[in-house]
N, CA, C and O atoms as CSV, one atom per row, in Angstrom:
chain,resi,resn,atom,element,x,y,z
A,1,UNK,N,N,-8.445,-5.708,-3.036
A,1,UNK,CA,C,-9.201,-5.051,-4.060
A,1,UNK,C,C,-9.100,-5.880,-5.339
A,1,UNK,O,O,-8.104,-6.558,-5.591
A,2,UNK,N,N,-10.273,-5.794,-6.219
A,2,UNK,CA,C,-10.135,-6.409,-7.152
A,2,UNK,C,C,-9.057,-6.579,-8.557
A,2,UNK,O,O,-8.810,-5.460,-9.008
A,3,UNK,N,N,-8.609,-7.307,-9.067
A,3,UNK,CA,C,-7.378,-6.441,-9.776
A,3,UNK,C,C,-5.997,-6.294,-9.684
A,3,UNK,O,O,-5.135,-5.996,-10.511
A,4,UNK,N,N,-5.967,-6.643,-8.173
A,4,UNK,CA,C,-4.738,-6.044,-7.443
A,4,UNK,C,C,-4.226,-7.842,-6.784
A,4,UNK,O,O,-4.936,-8.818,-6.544
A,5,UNK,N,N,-2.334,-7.598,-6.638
A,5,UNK,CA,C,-2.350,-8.428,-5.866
A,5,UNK,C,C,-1.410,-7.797,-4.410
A,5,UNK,O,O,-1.347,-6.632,-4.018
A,6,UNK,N,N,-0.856,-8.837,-3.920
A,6,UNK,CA,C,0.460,-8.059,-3.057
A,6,UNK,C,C,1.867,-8.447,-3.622
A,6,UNK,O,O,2.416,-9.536,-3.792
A,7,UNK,N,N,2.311,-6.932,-3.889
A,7,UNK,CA,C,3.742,-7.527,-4.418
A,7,UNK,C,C,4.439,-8.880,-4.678
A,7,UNK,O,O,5.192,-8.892,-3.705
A,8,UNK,N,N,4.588,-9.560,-5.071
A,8,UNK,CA,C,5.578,-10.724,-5.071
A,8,UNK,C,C,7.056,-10.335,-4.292
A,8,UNK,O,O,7.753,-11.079,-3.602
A,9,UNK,N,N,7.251,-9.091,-4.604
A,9,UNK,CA,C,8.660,-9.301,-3.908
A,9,UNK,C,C,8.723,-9.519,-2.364
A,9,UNK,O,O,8.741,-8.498,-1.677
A,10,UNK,N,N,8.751,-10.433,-1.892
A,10,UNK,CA,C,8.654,-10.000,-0.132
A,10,UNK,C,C,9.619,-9.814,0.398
A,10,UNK,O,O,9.481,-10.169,1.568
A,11,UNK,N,N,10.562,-9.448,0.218
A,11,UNK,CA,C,12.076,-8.848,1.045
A,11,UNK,C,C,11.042,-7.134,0.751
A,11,UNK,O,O,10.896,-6.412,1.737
A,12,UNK,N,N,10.554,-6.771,-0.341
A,12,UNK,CA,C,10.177,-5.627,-0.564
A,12,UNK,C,C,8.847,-5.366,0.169
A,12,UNK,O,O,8.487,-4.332,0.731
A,13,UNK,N,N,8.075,-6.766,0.010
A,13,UNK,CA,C,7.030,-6.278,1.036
A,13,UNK,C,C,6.899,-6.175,2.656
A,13,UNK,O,O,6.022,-5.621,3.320
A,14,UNK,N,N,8.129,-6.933,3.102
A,14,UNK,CA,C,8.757,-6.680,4.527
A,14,UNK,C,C,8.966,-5.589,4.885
A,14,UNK,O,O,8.586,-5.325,6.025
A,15,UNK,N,N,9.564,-4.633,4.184
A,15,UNK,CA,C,10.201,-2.933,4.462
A,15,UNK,C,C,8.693,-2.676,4.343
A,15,UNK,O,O,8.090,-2.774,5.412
A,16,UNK,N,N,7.844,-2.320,3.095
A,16,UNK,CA,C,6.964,-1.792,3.522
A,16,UNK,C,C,5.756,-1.963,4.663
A,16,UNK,O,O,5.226,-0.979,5.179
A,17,UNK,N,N,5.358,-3.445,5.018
A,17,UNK,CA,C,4.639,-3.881,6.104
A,17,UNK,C,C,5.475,-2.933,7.238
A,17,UNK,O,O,4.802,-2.076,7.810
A,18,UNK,N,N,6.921,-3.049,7.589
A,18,UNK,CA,C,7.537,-2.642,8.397
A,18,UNK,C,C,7.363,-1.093,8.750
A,18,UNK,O,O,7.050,-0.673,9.865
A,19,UNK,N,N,7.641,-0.234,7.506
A,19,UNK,CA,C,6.954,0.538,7.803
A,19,UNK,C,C,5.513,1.746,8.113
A,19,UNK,O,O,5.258,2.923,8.365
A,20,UNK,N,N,4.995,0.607,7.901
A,20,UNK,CA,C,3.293,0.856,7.706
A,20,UNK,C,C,3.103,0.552,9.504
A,20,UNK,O,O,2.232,1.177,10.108
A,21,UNK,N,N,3.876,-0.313,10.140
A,21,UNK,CA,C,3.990,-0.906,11.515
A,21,UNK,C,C,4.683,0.989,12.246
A,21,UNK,O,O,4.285,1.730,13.145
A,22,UNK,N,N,5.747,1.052,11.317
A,22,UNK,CA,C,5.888,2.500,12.348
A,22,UNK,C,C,5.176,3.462,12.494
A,22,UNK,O,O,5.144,4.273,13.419
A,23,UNK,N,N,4.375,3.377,11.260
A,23,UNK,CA,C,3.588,4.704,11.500
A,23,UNK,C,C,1.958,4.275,11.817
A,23,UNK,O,O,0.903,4.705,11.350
A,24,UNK,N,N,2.228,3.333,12.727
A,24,UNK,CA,C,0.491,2.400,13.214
A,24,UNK,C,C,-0.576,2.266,12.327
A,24,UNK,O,O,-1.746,2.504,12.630
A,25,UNK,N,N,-0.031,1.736,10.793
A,25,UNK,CA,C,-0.799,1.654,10.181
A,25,UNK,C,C,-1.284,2.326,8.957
A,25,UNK,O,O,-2.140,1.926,8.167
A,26,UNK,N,N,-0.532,3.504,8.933
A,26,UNK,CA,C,-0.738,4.342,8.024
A,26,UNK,C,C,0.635,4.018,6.845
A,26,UNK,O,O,1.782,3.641,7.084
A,27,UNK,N,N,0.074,4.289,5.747
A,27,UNK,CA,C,0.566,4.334,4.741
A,27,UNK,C,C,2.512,4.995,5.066
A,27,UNK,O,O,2.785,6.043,5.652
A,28,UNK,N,N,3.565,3.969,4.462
A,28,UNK,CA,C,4.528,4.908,5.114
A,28,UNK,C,C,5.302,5.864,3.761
A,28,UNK,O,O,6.514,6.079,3.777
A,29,UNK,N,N,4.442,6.344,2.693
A,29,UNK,CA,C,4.595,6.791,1.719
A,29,UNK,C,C,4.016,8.492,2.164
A,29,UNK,O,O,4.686,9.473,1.840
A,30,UNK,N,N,3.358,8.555,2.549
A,30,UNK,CA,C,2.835,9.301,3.171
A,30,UNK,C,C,2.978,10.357,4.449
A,30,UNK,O,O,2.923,9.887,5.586
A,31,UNK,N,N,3.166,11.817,4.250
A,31,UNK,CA,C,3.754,12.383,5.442
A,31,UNK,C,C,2.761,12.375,6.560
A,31,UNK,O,O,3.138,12.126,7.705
A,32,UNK,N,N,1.348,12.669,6.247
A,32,UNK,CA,C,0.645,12.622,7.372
A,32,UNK,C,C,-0.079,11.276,7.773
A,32,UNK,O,O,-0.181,10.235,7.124
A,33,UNK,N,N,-0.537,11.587,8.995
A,33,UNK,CA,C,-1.307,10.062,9.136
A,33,UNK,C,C,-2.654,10.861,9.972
A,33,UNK,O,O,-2.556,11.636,10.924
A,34,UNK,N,N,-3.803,10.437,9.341
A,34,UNK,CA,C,-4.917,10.606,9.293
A,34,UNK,C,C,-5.666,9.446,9.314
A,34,UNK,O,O,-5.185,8.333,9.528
A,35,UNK,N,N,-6.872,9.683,9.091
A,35,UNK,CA,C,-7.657,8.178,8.488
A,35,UNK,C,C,-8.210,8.189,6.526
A,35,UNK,O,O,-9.011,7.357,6.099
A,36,UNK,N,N,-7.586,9.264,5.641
A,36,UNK,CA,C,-7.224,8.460,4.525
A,36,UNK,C,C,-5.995,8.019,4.483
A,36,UNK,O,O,-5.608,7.683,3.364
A,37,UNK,N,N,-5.329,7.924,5.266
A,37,UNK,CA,C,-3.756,7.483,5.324
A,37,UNK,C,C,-3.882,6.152,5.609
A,37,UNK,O,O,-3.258,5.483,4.785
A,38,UNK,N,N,-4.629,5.265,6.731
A,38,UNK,CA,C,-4.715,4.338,6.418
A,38,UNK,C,C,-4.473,3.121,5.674
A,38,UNK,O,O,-5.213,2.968,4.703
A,39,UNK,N,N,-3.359,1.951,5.961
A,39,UNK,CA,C,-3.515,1.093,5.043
A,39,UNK,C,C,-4.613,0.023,4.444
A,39,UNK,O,O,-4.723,-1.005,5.111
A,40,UNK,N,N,-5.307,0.114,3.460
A,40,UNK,CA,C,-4.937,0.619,2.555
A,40,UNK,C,C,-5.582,1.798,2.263
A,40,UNK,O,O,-6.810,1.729,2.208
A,41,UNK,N,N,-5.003,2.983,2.038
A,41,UNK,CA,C,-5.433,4.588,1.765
A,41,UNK,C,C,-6.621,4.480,1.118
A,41,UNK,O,O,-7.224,3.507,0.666
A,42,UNK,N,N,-6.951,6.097,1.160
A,42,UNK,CA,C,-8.102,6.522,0.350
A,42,UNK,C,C,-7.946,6.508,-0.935
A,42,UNK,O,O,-8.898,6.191,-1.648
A,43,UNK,N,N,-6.808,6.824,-1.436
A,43,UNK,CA,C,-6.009,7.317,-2.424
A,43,UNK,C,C,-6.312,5.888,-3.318
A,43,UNK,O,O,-6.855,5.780,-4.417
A,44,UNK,N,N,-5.803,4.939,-2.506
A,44,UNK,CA,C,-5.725,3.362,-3.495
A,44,UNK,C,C,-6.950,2.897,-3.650
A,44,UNK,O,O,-7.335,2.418,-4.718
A,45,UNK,N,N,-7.860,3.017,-2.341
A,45,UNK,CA,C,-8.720,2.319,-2.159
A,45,UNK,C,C,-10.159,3.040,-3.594
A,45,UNK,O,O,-11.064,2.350,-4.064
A,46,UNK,N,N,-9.921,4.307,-3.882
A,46,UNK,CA,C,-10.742,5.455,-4.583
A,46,UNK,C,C,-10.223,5.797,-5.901
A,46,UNK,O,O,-10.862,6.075,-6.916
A,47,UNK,N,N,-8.841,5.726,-5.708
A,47,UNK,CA,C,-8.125,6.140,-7.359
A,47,UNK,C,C,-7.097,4.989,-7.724
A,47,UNK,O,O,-6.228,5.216,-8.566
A,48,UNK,N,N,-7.195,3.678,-7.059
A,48,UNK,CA,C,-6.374,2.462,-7.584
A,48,UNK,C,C,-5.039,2.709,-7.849
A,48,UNK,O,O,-4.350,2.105,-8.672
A,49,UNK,N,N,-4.679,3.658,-7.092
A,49,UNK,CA,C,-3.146,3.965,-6.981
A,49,UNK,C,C,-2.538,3.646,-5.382
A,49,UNK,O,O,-3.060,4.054,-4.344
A,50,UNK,N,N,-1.288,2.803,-5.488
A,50,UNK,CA,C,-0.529,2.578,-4.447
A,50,UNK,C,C,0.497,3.039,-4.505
A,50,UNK,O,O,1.364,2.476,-5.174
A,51,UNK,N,N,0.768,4.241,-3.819
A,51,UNK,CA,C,1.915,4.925,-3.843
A,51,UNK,C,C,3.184,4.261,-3.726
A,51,UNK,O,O,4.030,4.326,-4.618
A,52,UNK,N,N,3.357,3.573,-2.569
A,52,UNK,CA,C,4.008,2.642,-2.565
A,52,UNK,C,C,4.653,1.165,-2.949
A,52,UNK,O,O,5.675,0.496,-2.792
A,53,UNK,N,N,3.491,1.131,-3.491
A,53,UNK,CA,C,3.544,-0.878,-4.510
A,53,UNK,C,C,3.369,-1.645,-3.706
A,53,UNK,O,O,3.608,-2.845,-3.846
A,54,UNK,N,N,2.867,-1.065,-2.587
A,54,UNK,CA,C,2.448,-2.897,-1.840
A,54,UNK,C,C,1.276,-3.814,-2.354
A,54,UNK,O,O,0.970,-4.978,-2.095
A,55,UNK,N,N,0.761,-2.904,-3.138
A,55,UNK,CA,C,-0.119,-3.871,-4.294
A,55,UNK,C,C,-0.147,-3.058,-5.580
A,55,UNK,O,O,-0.138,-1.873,-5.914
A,56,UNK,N,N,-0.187,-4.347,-6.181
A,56,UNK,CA,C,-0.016,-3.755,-7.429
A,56,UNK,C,C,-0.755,-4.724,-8.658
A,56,UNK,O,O,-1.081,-5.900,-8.493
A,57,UNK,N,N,-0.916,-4.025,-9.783
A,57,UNK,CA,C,-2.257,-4.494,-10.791
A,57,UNK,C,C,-2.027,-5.715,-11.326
A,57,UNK,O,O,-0.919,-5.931,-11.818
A,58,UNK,N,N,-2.992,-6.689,-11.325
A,58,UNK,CA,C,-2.911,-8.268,-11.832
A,58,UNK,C,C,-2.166,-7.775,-13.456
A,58,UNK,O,O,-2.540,-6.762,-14.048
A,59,UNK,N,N,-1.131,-8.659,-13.961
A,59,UNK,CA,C,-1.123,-8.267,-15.565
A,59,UNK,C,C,-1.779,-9.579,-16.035
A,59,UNK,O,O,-1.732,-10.781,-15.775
A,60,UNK,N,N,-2.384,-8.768,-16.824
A,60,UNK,CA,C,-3.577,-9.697,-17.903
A,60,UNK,C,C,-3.191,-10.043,-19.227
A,60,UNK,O,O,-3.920,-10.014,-20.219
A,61,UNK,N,N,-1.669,-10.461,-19.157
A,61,UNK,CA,C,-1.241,-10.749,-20.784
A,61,UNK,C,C,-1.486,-11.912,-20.961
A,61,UNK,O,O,-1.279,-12.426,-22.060
């Protein structure tokens, strides 16, 4: 998404890939898994929020 990158931390983005892998894909911030659960959610993809931080907003300083 525009705006956005993927974390820099990758020890941090490992756990979360990892668990986005347990729950086949779905968001692992998230109790249910549906299809806005989906990575990346409805939630991020519609209200530019990542619950989790696996992406997060370019800073423009």
């Amino acid at each position: 998404m525009k705006g956005y990158i993927l974390n820099p931390d990758k020890e941090y983005v490992e756990k979360i890939i990892e668990g986005i892998r347990k729950k086949d894909g779905h968001c692992p911030c998230r109790l249910t898994k549906d299809d806005t659960t989906l990575c990346p959610c409805d939630d991020f993809i519609e209200n530019k929020v990542c619950k989790c931080n696996l992406f997060i907003k370019i800073d423009k300083a």
